[in-house]
BAFI-3210 file (N, C-alpha, C; in Angstrom, 3 decimals, decimal comma, padded with zeros to 6 digits):
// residues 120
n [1|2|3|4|5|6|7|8|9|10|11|12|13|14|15|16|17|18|19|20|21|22|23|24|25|26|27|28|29|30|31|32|33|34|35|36|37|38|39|40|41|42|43|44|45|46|47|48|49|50|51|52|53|54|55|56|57|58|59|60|61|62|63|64|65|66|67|68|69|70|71|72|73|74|75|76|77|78|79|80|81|82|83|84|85|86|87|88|89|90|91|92|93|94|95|96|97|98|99|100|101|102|103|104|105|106|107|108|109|110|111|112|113|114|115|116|117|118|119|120]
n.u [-008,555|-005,972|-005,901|-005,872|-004,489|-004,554|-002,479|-002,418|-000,677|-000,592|-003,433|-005,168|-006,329|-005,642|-005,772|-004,598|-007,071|-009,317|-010,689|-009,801|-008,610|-010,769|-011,566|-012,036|-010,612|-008,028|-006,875|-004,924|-003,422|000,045|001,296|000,979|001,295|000,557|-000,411|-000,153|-001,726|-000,223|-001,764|-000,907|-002,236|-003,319|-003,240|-002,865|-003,027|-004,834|-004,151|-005,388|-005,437|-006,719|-005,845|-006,191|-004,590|-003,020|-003,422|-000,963|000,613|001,454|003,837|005,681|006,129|004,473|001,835|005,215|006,518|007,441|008,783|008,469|008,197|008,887|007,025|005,908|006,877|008,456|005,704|003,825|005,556|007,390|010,077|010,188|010,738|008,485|008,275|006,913|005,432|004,398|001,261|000,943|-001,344|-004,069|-005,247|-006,061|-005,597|-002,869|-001,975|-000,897|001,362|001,785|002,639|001,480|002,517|003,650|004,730|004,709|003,053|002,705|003,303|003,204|004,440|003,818|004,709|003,280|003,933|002,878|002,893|005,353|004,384|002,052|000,884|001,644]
n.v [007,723|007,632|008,934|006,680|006,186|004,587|003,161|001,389|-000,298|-002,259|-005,375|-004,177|-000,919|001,584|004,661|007,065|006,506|006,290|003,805|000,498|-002,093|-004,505|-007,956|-009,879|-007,810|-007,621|-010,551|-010,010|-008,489|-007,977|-006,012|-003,419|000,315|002,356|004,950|006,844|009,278|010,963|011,992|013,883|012,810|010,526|006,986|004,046|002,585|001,070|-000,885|-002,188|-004,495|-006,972|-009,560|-012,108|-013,909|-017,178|-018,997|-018,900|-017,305|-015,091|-015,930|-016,065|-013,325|-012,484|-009,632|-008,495|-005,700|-002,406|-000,102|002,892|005,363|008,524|011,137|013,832|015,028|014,732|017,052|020,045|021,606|019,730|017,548|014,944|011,849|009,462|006,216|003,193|000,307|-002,913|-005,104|-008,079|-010,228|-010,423|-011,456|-010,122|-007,237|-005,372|-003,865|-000,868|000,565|003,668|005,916|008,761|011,218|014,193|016,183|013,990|013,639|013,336|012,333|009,466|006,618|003,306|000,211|-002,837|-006,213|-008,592|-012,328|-014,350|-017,125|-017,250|-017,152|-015,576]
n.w [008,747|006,092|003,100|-000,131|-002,866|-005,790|-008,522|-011,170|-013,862|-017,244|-018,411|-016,587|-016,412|-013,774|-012,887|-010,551|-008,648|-005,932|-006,033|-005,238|-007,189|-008,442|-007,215|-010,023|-011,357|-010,274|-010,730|-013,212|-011,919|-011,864|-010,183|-008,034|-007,507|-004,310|-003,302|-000,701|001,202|003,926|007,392|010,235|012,484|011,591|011,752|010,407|007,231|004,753|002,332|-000,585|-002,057|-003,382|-004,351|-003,580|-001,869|-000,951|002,395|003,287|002,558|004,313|005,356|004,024|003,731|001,718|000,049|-001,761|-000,441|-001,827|-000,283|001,977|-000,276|-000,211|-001,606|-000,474|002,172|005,594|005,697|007,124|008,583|010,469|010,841|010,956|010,024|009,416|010,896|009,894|010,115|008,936|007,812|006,730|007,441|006,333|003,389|001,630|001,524|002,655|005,800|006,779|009,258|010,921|013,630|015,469|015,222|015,671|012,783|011,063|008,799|005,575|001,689|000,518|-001,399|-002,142|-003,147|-004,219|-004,772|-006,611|-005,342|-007,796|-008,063|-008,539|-010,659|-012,833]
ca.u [-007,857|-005,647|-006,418|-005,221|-004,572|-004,004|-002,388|-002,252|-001,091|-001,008|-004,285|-005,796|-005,519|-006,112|-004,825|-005,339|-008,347|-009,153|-011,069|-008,792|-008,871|-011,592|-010,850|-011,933|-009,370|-006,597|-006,298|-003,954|-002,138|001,072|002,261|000,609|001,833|-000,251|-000,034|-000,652|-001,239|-000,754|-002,257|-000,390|-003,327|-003,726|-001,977|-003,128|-003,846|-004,872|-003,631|-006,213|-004,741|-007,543|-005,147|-006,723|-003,255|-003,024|-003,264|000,190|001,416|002,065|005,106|006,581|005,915|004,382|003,065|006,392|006,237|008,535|008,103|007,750|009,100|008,671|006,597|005,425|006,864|007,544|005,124|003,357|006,729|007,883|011,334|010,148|010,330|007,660|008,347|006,026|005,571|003,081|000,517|-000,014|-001,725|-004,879|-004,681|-006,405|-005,018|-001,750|-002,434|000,836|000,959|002,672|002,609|000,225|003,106|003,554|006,027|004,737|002,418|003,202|002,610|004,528|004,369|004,398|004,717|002,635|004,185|002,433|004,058|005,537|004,223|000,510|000,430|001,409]
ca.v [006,872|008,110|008,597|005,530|006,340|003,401|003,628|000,008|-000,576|-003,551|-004,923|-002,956|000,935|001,977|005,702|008,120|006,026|005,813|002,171|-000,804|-003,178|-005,426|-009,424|-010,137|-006,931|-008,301|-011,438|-010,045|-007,638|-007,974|-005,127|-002,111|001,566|002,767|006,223|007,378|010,662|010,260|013,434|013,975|011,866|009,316|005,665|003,180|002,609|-000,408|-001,416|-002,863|-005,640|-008,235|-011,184|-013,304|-014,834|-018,771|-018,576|-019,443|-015,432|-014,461|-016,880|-015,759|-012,301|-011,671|-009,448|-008,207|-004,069|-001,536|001,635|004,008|006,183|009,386|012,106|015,129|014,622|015,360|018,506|020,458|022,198|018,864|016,685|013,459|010,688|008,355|004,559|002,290|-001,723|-003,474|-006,527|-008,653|-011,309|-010,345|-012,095|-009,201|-006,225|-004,440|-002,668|-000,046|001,305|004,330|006,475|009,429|012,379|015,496|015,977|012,480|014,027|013,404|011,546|008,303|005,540|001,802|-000,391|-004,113|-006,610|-009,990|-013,527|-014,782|-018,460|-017,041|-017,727|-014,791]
ca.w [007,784|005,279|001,238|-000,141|-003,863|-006,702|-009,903|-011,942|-015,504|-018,355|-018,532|-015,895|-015,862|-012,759|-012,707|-009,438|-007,993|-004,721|-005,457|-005,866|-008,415|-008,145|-007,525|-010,876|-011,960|-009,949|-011,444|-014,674|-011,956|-010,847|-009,231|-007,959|-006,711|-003,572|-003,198|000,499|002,056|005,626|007,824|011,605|013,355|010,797|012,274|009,622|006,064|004,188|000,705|-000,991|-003,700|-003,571|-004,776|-002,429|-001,810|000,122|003,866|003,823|002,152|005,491|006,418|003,321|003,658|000,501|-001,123|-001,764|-000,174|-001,764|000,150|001,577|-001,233|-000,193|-002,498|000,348|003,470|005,945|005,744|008,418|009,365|010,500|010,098|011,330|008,726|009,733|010,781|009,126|010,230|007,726|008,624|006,040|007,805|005,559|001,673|000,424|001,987|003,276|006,205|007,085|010,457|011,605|015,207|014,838|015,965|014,953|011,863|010,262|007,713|003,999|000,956|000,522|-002,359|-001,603|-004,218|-003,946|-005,933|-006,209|-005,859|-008,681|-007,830|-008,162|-011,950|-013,673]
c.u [-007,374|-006,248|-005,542|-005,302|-003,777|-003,381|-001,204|-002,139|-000,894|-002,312|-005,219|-005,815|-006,193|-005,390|-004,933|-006,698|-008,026|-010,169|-010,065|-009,195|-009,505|-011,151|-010,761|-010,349|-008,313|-006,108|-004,837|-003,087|-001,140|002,054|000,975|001,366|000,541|000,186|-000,947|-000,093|-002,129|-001,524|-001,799|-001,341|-003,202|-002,504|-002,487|-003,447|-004,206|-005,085|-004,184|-005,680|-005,687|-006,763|-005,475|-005,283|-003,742|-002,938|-001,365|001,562|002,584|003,438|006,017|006,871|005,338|002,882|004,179|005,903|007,289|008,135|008,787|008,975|008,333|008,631|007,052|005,714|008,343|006,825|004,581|004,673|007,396|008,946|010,664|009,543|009,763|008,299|007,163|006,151|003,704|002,935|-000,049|-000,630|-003,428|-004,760|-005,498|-006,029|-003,730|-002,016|-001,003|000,022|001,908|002,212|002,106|001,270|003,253|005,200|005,857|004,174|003,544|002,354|004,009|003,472|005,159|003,680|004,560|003,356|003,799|003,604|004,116|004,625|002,409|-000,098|000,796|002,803]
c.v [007,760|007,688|007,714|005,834|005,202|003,748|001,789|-000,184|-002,320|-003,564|-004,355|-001,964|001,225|003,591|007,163|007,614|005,743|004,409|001,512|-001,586|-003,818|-007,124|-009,958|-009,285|-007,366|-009,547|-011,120|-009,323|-007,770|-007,202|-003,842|-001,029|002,095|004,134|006,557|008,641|011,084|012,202|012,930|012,422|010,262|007,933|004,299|003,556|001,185|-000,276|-002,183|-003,567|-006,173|-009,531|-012,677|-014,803|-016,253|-018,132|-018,368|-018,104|-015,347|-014,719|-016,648|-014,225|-011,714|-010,881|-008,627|-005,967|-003,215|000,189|001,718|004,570|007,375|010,570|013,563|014,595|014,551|016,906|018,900|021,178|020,938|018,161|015,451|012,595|009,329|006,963|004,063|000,609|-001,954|-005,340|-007,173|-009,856|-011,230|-010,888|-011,542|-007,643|-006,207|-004,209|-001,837|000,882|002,591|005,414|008,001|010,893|013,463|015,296|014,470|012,178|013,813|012,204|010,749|007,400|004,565|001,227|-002,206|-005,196|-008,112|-011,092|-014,124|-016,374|-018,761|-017,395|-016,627|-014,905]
c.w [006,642|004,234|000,971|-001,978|-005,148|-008,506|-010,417|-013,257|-015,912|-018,195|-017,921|-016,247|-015,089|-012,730|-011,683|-008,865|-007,106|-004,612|-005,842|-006,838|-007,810|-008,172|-008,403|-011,938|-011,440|-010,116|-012,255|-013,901|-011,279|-010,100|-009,338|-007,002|-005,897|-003,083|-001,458|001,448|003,074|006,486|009,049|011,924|012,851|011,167|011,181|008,457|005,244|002,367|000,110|-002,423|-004,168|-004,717|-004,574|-002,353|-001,140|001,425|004,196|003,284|003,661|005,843|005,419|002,405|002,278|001,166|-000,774|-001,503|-000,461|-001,404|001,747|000,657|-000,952|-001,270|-002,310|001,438|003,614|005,711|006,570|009,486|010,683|010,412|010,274|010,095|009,475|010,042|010,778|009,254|008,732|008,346|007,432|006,113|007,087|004,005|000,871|000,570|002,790|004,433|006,620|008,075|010,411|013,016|014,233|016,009|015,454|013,487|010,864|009,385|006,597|003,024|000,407|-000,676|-001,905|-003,111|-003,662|-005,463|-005,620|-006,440|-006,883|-009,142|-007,986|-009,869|-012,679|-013,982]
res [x|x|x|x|x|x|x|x|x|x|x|x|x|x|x|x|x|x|x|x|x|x|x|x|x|x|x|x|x|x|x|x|x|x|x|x|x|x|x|x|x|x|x|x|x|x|x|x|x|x|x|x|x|x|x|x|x|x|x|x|x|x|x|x|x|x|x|x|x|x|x|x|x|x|x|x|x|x|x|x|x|x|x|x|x|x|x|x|x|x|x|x|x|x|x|x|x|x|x|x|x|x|x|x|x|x|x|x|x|x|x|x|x|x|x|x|x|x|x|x]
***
């Protein structure tokens, strides 16, 4: 599993941690940047929000995923720019897949942005 690195402001600060905001901490937040750096092998990562969205996220794809924004990558003497599907049939996590090939190493930023409709 890749490093899954968080960085959350207002009243959070979350800055370079690899824990997520806690459910009580993700109440006030509405957007976080997930910093992930993938290694060849590595085919999953999970985006830890804890929003605890409605069952009913899924059908309206939230939360909202802006990414990958590429940091490092590819590296490992590599071209291949990763494809990435994301499962958010979880209402407290992300998870982002990608194929575990050579050239697919790097470090990418995804950006979690909660639903508007959640109270904030």
């Amino acid at each position: 599993m890749p490093t899954v690195t968080y960085f959350v402001g207002g009243q959070v600060q979350i800055v370079g941690s690899t824990t997520p905001p806690t459910g009580a901490q993700a109440v006030t937040v509405p957007k976080m940047t997930c910093q992930v750096n993938w290694a060849i092998a590595d085919t999953q990562a999970w985006l830890t929000h804890n929003w605890g969205l409605g069952a009913s996220a899924p059908s309206f794809y939230d939360p909202e995923i802006i990414g990958p924004l590429p940091i490092q990558g590819p590296v490992g003497g590599g071209t291949n720019m990763p494809f990435f599907s994301f499962d958010v049939t979880n209402t407290n996590v992300v998870k982002v897949n990608k194929l575990g090939v050579a050239g697919t190493d790097g470090t990418y930023n995804f950006i979690l942005r909660r639903p508007h409709s959640t109270g904030l």
